[in-house]
N, C-alpha and C positions, 0 to 999 in steps of 0.2 A: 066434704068435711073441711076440707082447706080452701081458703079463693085462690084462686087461678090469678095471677098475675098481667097485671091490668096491661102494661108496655109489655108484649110479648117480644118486642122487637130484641127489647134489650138483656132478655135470660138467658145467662149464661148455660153454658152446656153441660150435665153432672160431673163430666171430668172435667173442665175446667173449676167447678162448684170442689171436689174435694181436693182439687189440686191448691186452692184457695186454703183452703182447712190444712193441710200438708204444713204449706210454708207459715201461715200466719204462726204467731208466738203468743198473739193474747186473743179475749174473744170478750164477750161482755154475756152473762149469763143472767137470765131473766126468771124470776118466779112472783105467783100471788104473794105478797108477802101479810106483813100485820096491818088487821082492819083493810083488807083488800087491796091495799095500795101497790100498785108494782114495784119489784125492790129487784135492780138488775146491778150488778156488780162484775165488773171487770177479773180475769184469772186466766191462768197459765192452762192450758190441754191440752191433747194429743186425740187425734186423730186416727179411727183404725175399725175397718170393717163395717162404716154407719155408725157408729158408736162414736161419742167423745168422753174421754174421764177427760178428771180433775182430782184432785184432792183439797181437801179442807178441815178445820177443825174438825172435833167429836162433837158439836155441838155448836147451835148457832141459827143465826137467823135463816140460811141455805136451808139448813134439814129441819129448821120446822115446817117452813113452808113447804118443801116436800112432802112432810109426813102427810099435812092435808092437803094439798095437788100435785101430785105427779107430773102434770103437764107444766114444761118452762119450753122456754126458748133460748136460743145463743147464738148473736151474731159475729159478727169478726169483716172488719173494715182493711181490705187488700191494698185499696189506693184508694187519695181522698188529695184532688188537686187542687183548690180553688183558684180562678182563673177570674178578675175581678174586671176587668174591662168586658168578660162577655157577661156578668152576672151570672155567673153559672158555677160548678162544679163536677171536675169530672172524678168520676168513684168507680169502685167496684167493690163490691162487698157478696158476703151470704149469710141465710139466716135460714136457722133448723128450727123445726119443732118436734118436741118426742118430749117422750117420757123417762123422769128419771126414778133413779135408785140406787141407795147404798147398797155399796158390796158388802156382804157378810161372809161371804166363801173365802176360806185363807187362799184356794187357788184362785178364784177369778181375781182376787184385791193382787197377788201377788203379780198375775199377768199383767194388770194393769200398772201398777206402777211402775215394774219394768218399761212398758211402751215411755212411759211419760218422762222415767227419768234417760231415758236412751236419745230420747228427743231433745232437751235441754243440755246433757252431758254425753254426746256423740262417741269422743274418743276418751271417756276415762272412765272403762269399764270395770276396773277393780275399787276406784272410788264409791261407784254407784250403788255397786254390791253393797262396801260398808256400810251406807250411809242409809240403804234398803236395810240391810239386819239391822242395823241400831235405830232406826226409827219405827221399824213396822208396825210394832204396839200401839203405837199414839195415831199410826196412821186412819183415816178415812177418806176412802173413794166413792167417788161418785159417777154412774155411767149414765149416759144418756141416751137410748135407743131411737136413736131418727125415724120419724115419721115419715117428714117431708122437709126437704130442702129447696132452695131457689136461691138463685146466683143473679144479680144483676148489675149491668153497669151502663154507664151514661150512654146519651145518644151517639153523642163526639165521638167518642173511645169505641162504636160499632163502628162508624162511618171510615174511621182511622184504619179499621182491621180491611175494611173492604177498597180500600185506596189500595 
């Protein structure tokens, strides 16, 4: 169903794949958009159990293109060195694919946005709260149920680990 990654040399291992997901802060989220064109756009997520939310408007180009395909993608770039005298680049990144879906369960939206804002506001938990009740009406999440994942990074940065 998915290709197999051509440089096997350089795939990351799934823990290092979600530990990648953990630290990263932004990710670049991808759908069919209008007239088939791909429409990926950059957002804040969190990371938890195979799963990514996000949140976003009530409305918009994200959840149309969801309503009619389910299936997106979202990468997220770890390291990204450019190294100009070798021509080269050395990186590390991952890239999911799964299918999403708005939460409509007040439990599952609440679970989730707790993860998301605990992630960006670690130590100001009675902030988070407020800021969770006073918004939660307007809120909209979105979860993305991983498929498949694959973690890859340059030649260099293998060879580096094996010195």
């Amino acid at each position: 169903m998915f290709r197999e990654m051509r440089r096997k040399k350089q795939e990351l291992s799934l823990e290092d794949s979600v530990a990648i997901l953990n630290k990263a802060t932004s990710g670049v989220f991808a759908v069919s958009g209008d007239n088939d064109y791909p429409y990926a756009v950059p957002l804040s997520f969190v990371y938890d159990n195979s799963r990514i939310y996000f949140h976003c408007a009530k409305n918009g180009h994200k959840l149309d293109a969801i309503a009619r395909n389910e299936k997106v993608s979202f990468c997220v770039i770890d390291y990204d060195n450019v190294v100009p005298e070798k021509y080269t680049t050395y990186f590390r990144s991952v890239i999911v694919f799964g299918k999403a879906r708005i939460l409509d369960n007040h439990e599952e939206k609440m679970k989730a946005i707790e993860k998301l804002a605990a992630k960006y506001s670690p130590n100001h938990e009675e902030g988070r709260r407020r800021e969770i009740d006073d918004q939660f009406k307007q809120l909209c999440l979105v979860e993305i149920e991983i498929e498949r994942m694959t973690g890859k990074e340059a030649i260099e940065l293998v060879r580096m680990k094996k010195k």
